[in-house]
C-alpha positions in Angstrom: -3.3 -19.3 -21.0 -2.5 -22.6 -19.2 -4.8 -22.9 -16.5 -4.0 -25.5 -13.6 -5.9 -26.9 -11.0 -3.3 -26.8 -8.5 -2.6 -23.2 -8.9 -3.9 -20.6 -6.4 -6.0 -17.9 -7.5 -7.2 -14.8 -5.8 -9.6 -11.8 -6.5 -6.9 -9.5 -7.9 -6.8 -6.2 -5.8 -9.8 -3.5 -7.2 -12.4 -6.3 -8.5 -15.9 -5.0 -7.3 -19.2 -6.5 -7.5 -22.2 -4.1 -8.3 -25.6 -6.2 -8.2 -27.5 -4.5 -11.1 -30.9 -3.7 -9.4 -28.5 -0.9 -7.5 -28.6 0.2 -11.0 -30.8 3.5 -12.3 -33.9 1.6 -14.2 -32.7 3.2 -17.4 -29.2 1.6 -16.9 -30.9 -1.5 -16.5 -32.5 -1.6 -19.6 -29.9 -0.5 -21.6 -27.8 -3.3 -19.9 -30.8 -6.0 -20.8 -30.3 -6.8 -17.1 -32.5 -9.8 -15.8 -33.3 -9.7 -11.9 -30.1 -11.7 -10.5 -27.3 -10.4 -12.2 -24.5 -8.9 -10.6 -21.5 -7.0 -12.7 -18.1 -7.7 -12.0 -15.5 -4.3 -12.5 -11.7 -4.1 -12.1 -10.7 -0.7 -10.8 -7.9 1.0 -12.9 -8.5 -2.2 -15.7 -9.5 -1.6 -19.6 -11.7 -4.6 -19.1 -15.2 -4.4 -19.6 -17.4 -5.3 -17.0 -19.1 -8.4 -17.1 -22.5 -10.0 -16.4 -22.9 -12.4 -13.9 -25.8 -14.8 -11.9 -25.8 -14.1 -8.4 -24.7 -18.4 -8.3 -21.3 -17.0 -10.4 -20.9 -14.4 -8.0 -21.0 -16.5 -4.8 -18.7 -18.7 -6.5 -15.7 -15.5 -7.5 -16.3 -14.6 -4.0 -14.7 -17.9 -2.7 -11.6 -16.2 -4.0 -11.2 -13.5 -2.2 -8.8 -15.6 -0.1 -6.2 -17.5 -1.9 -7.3 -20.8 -3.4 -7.0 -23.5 -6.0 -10.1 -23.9 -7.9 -10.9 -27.1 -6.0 -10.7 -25.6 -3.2 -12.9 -22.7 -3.8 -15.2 -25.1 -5.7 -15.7 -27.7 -2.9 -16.5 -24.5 -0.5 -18.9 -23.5 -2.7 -20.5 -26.8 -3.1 -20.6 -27.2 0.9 -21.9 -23.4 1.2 -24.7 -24.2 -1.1 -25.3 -27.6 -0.3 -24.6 -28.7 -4.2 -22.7 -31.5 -6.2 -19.3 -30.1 -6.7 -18.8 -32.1 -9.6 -22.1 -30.6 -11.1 -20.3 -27.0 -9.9 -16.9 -27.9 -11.6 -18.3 -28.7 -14.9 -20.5 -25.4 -15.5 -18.2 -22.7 -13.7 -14.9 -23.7 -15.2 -14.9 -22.2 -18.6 -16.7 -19.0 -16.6 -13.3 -18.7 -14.1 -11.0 -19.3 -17.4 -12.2 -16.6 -19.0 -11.8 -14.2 -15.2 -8.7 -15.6 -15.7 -7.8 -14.5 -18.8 -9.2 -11.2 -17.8 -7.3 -11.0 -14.9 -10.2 -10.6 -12.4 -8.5 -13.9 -10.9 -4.8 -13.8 -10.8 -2.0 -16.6 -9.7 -2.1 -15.5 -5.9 2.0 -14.5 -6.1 1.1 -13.0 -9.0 2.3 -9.0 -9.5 -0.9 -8.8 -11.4 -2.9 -9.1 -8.3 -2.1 -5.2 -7.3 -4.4 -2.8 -8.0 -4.0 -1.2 -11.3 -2.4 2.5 -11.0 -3.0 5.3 -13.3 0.1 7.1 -14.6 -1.9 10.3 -14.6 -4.3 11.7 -12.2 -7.3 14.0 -12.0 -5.7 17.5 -12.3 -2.3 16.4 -13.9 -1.6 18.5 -16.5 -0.7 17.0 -20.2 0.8 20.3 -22.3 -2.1 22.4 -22.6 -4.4 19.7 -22.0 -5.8 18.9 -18.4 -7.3 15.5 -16.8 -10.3 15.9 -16.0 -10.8 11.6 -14.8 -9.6 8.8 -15.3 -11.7 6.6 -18.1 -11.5 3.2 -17.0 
């Protein structure tokens, strides 16, 4: 996926951020979760969640309003009183890959809408009954 610099990204629509020490102690474990770490969830999306720094997760926050990734990474930089360049070199193969994973879509994009589930809790499949939805 051709990623451009003067493109506009946004936080498609269901992307949550859970900071793991919200987590149950044995979730944390299991998760090998380091004091810090935030995970990153798309509603309705077979992605899995990923592991984040608290640093990463300011910087996906920047998105949450429509910007290019200059844009959000000169905010950033100003926010945190850092060298964007410095910013721009670590975080852009970390947004390439939310944007292959479609955390961070092309703001026009019809991927930015939340995902929907063609079945529901209750619907009824034959015999078979939906209990909830996996993802």
């Amino acid at each position: 996926m051709k990623v451009s610099m003067r493109d506009r990204y946004v936080l498609a629509e269901g992307v949550e951020f859970t900071p793991l020490e919200s987590l149950p102690d044995e979730t944390r474990e299991q998760l090998g979760a380091a004091e810090g770490q935030t995970a990153v969830t798309r509603q309705g999306s077979r992605a899995s969640a990923k592991v984040i720094d608290d640093e990463f997760s300011r910087l996906l926050k920047c998105f949450r309003d429509p910007s290019s990734i200059p844009e959000a990474i000169a905010k950033f930089a100003r926010d945190e009183r850092s060298e964007p360049d410095e910013i721009a070199i670590l975080a852009y193969p970390k947004l390439r890959r939310f944007i292959e994973g479609r955390f961070l879509v092309l703001e026009q994009s019809a991927l930015r809408d939340l995902v929907r589930f063609t079945y529901g809790r209750g619907d009824r499949i034959d015999e078979f009954q939906i209990l909830r939805p996996l993802a």
